[in-house]
N, C-alpha and C positions, 0 to 999 in steps of 0.2 A: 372843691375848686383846685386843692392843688395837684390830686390825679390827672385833672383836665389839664391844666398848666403844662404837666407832667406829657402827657400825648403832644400837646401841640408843639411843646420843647423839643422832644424829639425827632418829631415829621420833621420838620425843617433840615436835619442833617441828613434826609434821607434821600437818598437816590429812589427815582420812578423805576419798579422795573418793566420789561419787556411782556407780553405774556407769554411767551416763549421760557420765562424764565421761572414765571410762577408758581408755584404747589397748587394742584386744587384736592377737592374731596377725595379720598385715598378708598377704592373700595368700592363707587360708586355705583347706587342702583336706583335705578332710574325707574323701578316703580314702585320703590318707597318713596320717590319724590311726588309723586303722580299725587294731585288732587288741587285742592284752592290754598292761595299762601295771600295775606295782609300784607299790603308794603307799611313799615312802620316807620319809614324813612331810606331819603335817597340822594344823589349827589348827579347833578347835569353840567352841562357847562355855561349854561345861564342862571341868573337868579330869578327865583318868579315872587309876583307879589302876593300877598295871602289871600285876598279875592281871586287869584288864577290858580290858586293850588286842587288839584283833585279832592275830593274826598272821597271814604271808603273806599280806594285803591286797593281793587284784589286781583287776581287772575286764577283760573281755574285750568292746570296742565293736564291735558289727554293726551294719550293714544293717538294719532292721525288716521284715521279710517283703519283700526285694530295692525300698524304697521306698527311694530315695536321700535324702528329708528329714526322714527321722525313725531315730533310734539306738535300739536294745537293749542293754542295758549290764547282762550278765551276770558275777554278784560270787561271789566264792570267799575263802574265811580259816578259819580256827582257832584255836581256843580254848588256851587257855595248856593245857601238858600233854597235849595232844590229839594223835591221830596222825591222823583223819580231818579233811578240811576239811568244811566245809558253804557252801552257795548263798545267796544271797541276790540280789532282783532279781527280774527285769529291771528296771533303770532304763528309763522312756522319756523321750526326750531330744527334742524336735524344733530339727529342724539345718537350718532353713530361711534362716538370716540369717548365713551364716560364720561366724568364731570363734564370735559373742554366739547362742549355744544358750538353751533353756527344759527345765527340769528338769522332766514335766510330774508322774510321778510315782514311787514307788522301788517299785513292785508292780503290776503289769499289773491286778490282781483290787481294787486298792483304788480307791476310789471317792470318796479324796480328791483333788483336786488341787490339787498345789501352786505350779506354775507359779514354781519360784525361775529367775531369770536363773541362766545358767551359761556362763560366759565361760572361752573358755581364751586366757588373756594371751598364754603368750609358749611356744612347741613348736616341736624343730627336728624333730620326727615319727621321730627314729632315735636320741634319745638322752632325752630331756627334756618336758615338759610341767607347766604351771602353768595350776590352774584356781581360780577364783572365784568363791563362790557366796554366796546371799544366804538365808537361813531367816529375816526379821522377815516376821509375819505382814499380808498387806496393804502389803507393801512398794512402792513407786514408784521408778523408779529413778532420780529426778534428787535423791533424797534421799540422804545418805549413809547406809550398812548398821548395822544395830546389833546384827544377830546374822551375824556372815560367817564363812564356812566357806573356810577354802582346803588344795589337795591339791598336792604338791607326786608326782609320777609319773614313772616312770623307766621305758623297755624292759626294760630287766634289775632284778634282786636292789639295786643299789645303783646310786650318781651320783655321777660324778667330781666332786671339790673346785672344780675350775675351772667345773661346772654347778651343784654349790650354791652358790658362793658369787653367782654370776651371778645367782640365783634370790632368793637370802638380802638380797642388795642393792638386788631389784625391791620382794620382801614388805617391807621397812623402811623404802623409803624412797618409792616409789609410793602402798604400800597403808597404808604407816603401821602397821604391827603390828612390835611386838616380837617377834623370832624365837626369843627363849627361849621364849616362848609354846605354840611348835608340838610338837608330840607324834613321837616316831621309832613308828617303823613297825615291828617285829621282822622280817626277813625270814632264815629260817632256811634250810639247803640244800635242803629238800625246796619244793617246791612245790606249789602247788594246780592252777594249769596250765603247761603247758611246751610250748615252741614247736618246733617241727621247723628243719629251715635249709632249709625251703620256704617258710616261713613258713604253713603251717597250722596252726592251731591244735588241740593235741591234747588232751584229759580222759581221765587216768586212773583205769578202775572194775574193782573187782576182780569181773570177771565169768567165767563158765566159757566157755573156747573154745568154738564151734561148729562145726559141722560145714559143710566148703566146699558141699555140694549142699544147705543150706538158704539160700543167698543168691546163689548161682552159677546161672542158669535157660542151659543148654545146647542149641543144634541140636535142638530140639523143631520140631512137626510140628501141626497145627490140634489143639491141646490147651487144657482151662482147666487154670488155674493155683490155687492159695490152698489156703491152711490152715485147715482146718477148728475150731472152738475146741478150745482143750490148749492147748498146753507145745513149745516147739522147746529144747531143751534145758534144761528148769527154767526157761524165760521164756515169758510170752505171746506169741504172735504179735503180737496187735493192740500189743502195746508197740512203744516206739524200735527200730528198727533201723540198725546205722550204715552198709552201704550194703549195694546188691545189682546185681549184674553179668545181664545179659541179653544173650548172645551167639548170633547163627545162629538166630534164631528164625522161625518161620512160620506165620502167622493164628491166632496162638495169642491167648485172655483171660486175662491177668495180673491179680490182688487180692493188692495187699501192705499189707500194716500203713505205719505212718507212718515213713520213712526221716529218719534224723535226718540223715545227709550227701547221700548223690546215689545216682540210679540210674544207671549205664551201658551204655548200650544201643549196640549194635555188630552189624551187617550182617544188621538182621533188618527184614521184611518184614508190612504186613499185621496188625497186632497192638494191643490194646486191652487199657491198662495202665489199674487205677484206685487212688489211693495220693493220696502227700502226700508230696511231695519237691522235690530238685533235681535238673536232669537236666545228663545229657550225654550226647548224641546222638552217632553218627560214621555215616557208612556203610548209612543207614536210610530206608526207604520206608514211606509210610501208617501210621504211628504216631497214633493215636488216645487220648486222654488223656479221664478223665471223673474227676469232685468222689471221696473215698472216705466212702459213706453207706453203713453197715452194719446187718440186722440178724437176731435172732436167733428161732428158732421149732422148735421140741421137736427140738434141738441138728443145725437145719440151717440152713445161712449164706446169705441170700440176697443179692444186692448191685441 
């Protein structure tokens, strides 16, 4: 208690600064940042009640279509009581200037932009992260913030004492805010996503198994490939798919629907794949790749 006394004692004599003025991460790399971070608490400029608070608050930072200067910041949480999570997002972030990011907007489809600074202070990229952002409309940043948003982000469920408190003495006494202030984050044992110790990132959907020869293309021979419109186990084709294997193939035309992971392709020869994916190549000759432009005519697929 009297550490905490000790914080809030001091904020009070503290000047806000500008973010013009702030230090952030000194060295910054942004793709040791890259992956899923736990909000473990956070500060807005409303109070919310504990029925409106999110639970398992995480976001998962990528790459933007493999552009190294710009983030997707895909969001996941739950509603109190809830057993499903729901999305939210993509954030786009452009990550051109080290820590000091641009928040440009929190919807790919929306047509506002809001262009908030978004600074992450201070990340040891394996345990912790502190970010900083500004919501005043028309903001400049050699002014000080009058509506700031800060997130306090964890790799895991929770952050050791000796990292809040490290965190709790920057927000109080750098940024000036009372850390009573800040809201806790409910992070309960399930989660919305969960990491592998590969560190891939994996989303859990309760989908029906498939069948290995609808995404396994085997020791084929000058064949075309694709699905005709229907159903490959009670899903569209043309939907997500999370990956599909091509192995021993020859002068064969591949049409696959949009792969949400990777295609891999392995000791095939000659062949002309059109899709929407990421690849991984091993062992392959004349691979040929074209845009996937589909369309449809008294229920026959022309590409």
């Amino acid at each position: 208690m009297i550490g905490l006394f000790l914080l809030i004692n001091k904020s009070i004599g503290c000047t806000i600064p500008s973010f013009s003025n702030l230090t952030v991460q000194s060295n910054f790399s942004l793709q040791n940042f890259l992956g899923i971070w736990y909000e473990i608490k956070w500060l807005s400029n409303e109070y919310h009640n504990e029925s409106d608070i999110w639970r398992d608050y995480s976001q998962s930072f990528e790459l933007g279509n493999n552009v190294s200067q710009r983030l997707l910041v895909f969001g996941k949480a739950r509603l109190i009581n809830q057993e499903k999570c729901f999305s939210f997002g993509p954030w786009s972030i452009l990550a051109n200037n080290g820590a000091k990011m641009i928040l440009e907007t929190k919807n790919l489809n929306s047509s506002t932009k809001l262009n908030w600074p978004y600074f992450v202070l201070k990340t040891d990229y394996n345990h912790y992260a502190l970010i900083y952002t500004c919501m005043s409309e028309n903001y400049t940043q050699n002014n000080p913030c009058k509506e700031s948003v800060v997130w306090v982000l964890s790799r895991i469920k929770s952050l050791s004492n000796e990292s809040l408190n490290e965190l709790d003495n920057y927000i109080a006494n750098i940024l000036c805010i009372n850390i009573t202030k800040l809201e806790t984050t409910p992070q309960g044992e399930k989660s919305c996503y969960v990491s592998s110790s590969l560190g891939l990132q994996l989303e859990k959907e309760d989908r029906q198994a498939i069948r290995k020869e609808d995404f396994i293309l085997d020791k084929l021979n000058n064949e075309t490939i694709y699905q005709l419109p229907g159903l490959i186990n009670e899903q569209q084709f043309i939907d997500h798919t999370d990956q599909i294997q091509v192995d021993d193939c020859t002068n064969c035309r591949i049409l696959i629907g949009p792969v949400h992971g990777s295609i891999f392709i392995r000791d095939s020869t000659n062949c002309i794949l059109a899709t929407v994916c990421q690849l991984i190549i091993e062992s392959s000759l004349y691979i040929r790749f074209g845009c996937l432009t589909l369309s449809y005519y008294k229920n026959i697929l022309f590409v």
